[in-house]
Every structure is written in structure tokens, then in C-alpha cells.
C-alpha positions, 0 to 999 in steps of 0.5 A, spaced: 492 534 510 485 535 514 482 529 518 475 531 518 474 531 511 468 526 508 468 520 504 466 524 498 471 530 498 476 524 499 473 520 493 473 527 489 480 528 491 483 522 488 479 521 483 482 528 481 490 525 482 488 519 478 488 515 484 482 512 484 483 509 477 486 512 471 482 517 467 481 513 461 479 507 466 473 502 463 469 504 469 467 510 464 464 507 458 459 500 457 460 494 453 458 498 447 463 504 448 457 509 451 460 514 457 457 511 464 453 517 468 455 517 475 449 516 479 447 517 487 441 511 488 439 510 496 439 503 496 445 503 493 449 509 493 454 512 489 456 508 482 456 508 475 451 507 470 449 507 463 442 509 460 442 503 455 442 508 449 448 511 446 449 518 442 445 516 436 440 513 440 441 505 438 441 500 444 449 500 446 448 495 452 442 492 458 444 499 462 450 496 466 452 498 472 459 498 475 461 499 482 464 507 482 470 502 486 471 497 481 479 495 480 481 501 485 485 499 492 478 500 494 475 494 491 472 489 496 473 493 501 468 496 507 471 502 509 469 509 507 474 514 503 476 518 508 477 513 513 483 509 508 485 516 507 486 517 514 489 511 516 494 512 511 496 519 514 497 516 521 501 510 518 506 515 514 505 519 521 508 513 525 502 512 529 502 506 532 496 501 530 492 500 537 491 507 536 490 508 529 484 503 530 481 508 536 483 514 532 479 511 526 473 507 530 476 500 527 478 494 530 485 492 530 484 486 525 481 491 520 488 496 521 492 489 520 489 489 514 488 496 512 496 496 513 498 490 509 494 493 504 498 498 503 504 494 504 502 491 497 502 498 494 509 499 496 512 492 494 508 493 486 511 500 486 518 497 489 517 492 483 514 495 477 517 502 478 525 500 480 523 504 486 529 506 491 527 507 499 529 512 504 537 513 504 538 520 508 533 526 508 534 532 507 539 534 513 543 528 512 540 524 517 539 516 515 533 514 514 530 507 518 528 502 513 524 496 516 525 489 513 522 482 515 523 477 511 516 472 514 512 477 509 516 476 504 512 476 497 508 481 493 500 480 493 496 485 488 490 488 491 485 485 488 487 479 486 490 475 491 496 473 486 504 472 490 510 472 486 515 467 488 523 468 488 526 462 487 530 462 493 529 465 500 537 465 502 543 470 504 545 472 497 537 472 495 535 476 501 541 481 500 540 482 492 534 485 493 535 489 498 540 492 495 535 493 489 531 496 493 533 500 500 539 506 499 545 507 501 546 509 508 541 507 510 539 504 517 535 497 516 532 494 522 530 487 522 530 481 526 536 476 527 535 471 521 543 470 520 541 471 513 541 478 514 547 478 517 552 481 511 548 487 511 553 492 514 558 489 508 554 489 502 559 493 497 558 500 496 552 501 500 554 503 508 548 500 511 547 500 519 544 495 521 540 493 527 536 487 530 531 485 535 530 478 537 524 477 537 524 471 541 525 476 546 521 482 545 518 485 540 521 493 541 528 493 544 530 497 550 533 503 545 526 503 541 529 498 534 523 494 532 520 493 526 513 494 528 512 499 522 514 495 518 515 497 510 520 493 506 517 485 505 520 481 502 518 474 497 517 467 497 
């Protein structure tokens, strides 16, 4: 993957994969049903616009106009595509966030929020695709899952809304771990005692590992949960 590409090679990329937003998305046709075209503006960038007039030449709508970032993870956000891109590269690259933010030009706050975005992403596919991570790669090794349980809880990109768990206690906690998280794979977590029947959930030969983070926040053999991606619910 290239890290000098520009935002518009990006934003073609992922419109490509159908990851911007699905091909037969509202974004491509006006309240009277006319295809939008998509159009460059000066004052006002890239975005998408109808003529006003549909293929029979009857007025279809007052030429409406939609942002090309509509209902996309890029909606209300600041950064250009290629920076997204890139922070989401450095990020599955383990790259810490202070120097995400130098490599990218970005403040730590805007790292924050850009990582706890893609936090979201992974916990609605986690949620809405039955999705299963980590276990052991390809040569046999276990994989690190990190969990923290203070960030418990699923946020749609765009639209703020949390989905709640009835209860935040041991056998809640484990369930869904055991939901999500493979077997034989190595979790990090702090020392909340509710994460402390880990190593004895059935049939998953978990390793688990802990920091006190009252202490430190990275332990003299390197556990943490810095890079944290399993967040749980409220």
C-alpha cells in the first residue's frame, strides 16, 4: 500500500471496493429518482449534483446537491481520504499514536478520534457479521487481543447511538468475549477481577495477561492495551 497517494486516488479506491458507500446508495440519484453527476466546484469541492431535469426532460427535483461523504465513515469529518487511509495503515501496523500523529501532521486528539472510530467499525462488524478475532496466525502462534472494558459499548459512526448490555458483570463480560475473541488466543487486559475466570472459560485455552494501570500503563514485559481493539458494552 502507498503512502504517498493523494486524497482523490484514495477516495477512487474505495469507491471502487464499495467502501465509501454501496453502489446503489441514495447518493447517486435525486428525490425524483434522476442520476446525480458528479461534480468538481471551486468554492466547493467535490460533491454530487443533479441538473434539475430527468431523461424525459421534466423537472425531477430544485437541483439538489449531496456531499460526496454522505452517510460514508467519512461523513462530518475533517481529515482528507488519503490521511484516513494512512492512519488506518499505521494503526493496523501497531504504530504508536504519538507518532501516527507526526507521520500524519495531526494533533493527538484528532488521532484519538480517528482510532476510536475505527473502534466503532470493528465492534458493528463484531456485531452485526457474528465476526470472530484473532486466535492463531498462520505459523501457529497466538494472536494478542486487547480488551478494556471502560470503553464498553457500540457507537455508529454517524450517529452517536450506544447500544446497552443489561449487565456489566463477570459472566456478562466472559459471554461476550467468548463471542468474539478465538480460542487460543493471548488477551491483555487490566485487573478488573471480572476478567479474572478468563484462563478457565470452556474450550477456549485462553492466555491472559494483565497490566495495573494504576501502576503503569505498559509493563516492564511490554503487556498493555494501548492499541486496544475489543471494546466492550455499557
Amino acid at each position: 500500500m502507498a503512502l504517498t497517494y493523494t486524497s482523490e486516488f484514495a477516495k477512487q479506491y474505495l469507491i471502487a471496493q464499495s467502501a465509501l458507500y454501496p453502489q446503489n446508495h441514495i447518493i447517486f440519484t435525486c428525490s425524483g429518482g434522476s442520476s446525480m453527476d458528479y461534480i468538481f466546484e471551486k468554492d466547493r469541492g467535490y460533491s454530487y449534483r443533479c441538473s434539475g431535469v430527468n431523461n424525459m426532460g421534466a423537472t425531477c427535483c430544485k437541483r439538489e446537491r449531496k456531499s460526496e461523504r454522505l452517510d460514508s465513515f467519512f461523513a462530518q469529518r475533517h481529515l482528507s481520504y488519503n490521511v484516513v487511509m494512512q492512519g488506518i495503515y499505521y494503526w493496523l501496523n501497531w504504530i504508536p499514536r504519538m507518532t501516527m500523529g507526526v507521520m500524519l501532521g495531526v494533533s493527538p486528539e484528532t488521532i484519538r478520534h480517528l482510532i476510536a472510530s475505527i473502534h466503532q467499525l470493528i465492534q458493528m462488524d463484531l456485531t452485526n457479521n457474528d465476526m470472530r478475532i484473532r486466535g492463531i496466525d498462520a505459523n501457529g502462534q497466538s494472536i494478542i487481543v486487547e480488551i478494556d472494558e471502560s470503553k464498553f459499548g457500540k457507537r455508529k459512526y454517524h450517529q452517536g447511538h450506544r447500544v446497552e448490555v443489561p449487565q456489566r458483570d463477570a459472566a456478562t463480560l466472559l459471554q461476550v468475549i467468548k463471542k468474539h475473541v478465538k480460542p487460543n488466543s493471548i488477551i491483555h487486559t487490566d485487573c478488573w477481577a471480572a476478567y479474572g475466570g478468563l484462563t478457565s472459560v470452556v474450550d477456549m485455552n485462553y492466555t491472559h495477561r494483565t497490566v495495573n494501570h494504576n501502576v503503569e500503563y505498559v509493563t516492564s514485559d511490554g503487556i498493555h492495551t494501548n492499541t486496544i481493539e475489543v471494546c466492550g458494552m455499557e
